[in-house]
ROZADO-713698 format. One record per residue (C-alpha): residue number from 1; residue in three letters; x, y negated, z. Coordinates in nm, 3 decimals. Layout:
PT   num   residuo         u         v         w
PT   NUM       ALA         X         Y         Z
...
# end
This chain:
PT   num   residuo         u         v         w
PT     1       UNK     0.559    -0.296     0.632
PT     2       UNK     0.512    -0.414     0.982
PT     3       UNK     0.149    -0.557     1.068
PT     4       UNK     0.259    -0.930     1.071
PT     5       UNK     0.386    -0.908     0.710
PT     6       UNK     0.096    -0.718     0.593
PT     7       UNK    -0.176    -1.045     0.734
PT     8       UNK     0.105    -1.247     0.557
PT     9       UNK     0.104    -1.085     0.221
PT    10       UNK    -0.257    -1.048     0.255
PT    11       UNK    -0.324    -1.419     0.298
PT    12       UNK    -0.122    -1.478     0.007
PT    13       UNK    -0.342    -1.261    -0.205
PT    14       UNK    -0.652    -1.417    -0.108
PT    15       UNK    -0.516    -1.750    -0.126
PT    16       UNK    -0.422    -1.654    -0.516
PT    17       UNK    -0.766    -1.506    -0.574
PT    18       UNK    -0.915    -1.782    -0.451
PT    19       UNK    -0.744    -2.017    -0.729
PT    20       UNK    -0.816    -1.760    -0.935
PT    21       UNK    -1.180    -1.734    -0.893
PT    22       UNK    -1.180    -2.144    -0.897
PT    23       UNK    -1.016    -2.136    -1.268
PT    24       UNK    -1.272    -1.903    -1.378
PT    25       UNK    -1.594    -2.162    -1.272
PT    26       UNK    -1.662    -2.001    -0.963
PT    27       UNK    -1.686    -2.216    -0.549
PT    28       UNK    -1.565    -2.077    -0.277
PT    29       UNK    -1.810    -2.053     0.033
PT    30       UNK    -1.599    -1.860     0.295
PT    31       UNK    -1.254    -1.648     0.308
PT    32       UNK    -1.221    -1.388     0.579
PT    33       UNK    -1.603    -1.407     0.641
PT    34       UNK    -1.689    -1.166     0.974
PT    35       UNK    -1.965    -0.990     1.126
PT    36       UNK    -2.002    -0.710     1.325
PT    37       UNK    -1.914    -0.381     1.116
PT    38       UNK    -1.694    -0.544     0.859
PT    39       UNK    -1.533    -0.833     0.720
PT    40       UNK    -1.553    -0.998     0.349
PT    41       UNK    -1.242    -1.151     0.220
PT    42       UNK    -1.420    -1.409    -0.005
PT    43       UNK    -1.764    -1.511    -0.061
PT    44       UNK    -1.798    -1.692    -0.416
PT    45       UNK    -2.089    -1.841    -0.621
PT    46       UNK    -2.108    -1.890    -0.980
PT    47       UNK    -2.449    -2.028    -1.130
PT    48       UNK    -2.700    -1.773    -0.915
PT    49       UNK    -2.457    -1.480    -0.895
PT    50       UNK    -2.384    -1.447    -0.479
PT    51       UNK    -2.021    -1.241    -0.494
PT    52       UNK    -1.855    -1.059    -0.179
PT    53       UNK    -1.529    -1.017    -0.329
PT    54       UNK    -1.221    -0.764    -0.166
PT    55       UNK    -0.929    -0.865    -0.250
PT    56       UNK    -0.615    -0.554    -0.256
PT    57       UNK    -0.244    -0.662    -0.318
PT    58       UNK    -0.036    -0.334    -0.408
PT    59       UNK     0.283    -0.263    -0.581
PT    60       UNK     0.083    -0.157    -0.879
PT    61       UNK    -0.269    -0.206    -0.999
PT    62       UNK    -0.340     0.150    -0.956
PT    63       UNK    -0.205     0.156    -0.596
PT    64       UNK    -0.452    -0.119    -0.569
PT    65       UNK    -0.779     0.059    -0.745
PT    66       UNK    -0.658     0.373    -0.507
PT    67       UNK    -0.707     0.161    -0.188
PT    68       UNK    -1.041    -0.003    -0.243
PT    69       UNK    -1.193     0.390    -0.135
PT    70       UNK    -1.572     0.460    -0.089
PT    71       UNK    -1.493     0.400     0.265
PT    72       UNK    -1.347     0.043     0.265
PT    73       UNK    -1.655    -0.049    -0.017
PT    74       UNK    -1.848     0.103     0.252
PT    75       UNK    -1.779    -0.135     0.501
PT    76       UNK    -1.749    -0.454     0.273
PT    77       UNK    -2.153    -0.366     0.184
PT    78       UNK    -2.220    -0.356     0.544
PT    79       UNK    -2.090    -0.686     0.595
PT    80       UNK    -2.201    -0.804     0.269
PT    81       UNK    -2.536    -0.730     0.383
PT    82       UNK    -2.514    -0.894     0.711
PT    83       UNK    -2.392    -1.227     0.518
PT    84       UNK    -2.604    -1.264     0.285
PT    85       UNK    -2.878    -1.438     0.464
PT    86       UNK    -2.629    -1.706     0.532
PT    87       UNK    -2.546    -1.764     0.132
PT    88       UNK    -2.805    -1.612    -0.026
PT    89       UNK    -3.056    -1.856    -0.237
PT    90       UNK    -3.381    -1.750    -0.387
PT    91       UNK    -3.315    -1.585    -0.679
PT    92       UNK    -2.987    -1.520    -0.600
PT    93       UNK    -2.810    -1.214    -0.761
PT    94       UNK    -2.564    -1.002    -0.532
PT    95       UNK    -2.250    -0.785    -0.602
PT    96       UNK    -1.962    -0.647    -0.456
PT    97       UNK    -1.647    -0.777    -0.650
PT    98       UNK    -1.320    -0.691    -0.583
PT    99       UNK    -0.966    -0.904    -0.709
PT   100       UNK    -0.653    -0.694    -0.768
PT   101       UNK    -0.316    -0.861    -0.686
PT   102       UNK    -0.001    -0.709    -0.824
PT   103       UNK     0.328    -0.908    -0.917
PT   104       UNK     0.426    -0.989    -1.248
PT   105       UNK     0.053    -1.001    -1.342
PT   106       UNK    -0.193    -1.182    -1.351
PT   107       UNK    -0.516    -1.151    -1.095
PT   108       UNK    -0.789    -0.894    -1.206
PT   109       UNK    -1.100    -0.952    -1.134
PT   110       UNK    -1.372    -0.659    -1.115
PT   111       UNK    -1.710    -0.730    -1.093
PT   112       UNK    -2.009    -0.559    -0.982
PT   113       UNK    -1.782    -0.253    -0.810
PT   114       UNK    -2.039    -0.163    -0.577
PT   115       UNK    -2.398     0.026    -0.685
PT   116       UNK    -2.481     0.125    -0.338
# end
């Protein structure tokens, strides 16, 4: 898949997380949030939970466990970091969520993936 269709599909998938996250009582505050050393597809709150969510559209839904590596979680943290000053509230609690996208299915939604 060429580089254009990948941003395309990839907008898609955050676009259906997005509604996804909505239906399940939680307000968006930013999509494709990004600071220097990384980049946060969606930033979420629900009551006082603060959530940096990555979303992964794959074939299948372990394709897209595979590709959220320690590497990628790595660099969502870094950024999640960085942007939380900007969302947080006091009292606030953070995570690391991710949202898998796969055809045919609906949106999962994972929370709390990263323990640092």
């Amino acid at each position: 898949m060429n580089r254009e269709a990948a941003e395309k599909r990839g907008r898609g998938a955050e676009t259906v997380a997005c509604w996804w996250l909505r239906l399940h009582g939680w307000r968006i505050l930013a999509r494709r949030a990004r600071v220097p050393g990384g980049e946060v597809d969606i930033v979420a709150r629900r009551g006082k939970v603060l959530a940096f969510v990555e979303v992964k559209a794959r074939a299948t839904e372990s394709a897209a466990a595979m590709s959220l590596d320690a590497w990628r979680l790595r660099r969502v943290a870094v950024a999640a970091e960085r942007l939380a000053p900007r969302y947080m509230k006091p009292g606030d609690d953070l995570r690391i969520d991710a949202v898998f996208i796969v055809p045919g299915r609906l949106p999962r939604h994972v929370p709390n993936l990263w323990q640092g």
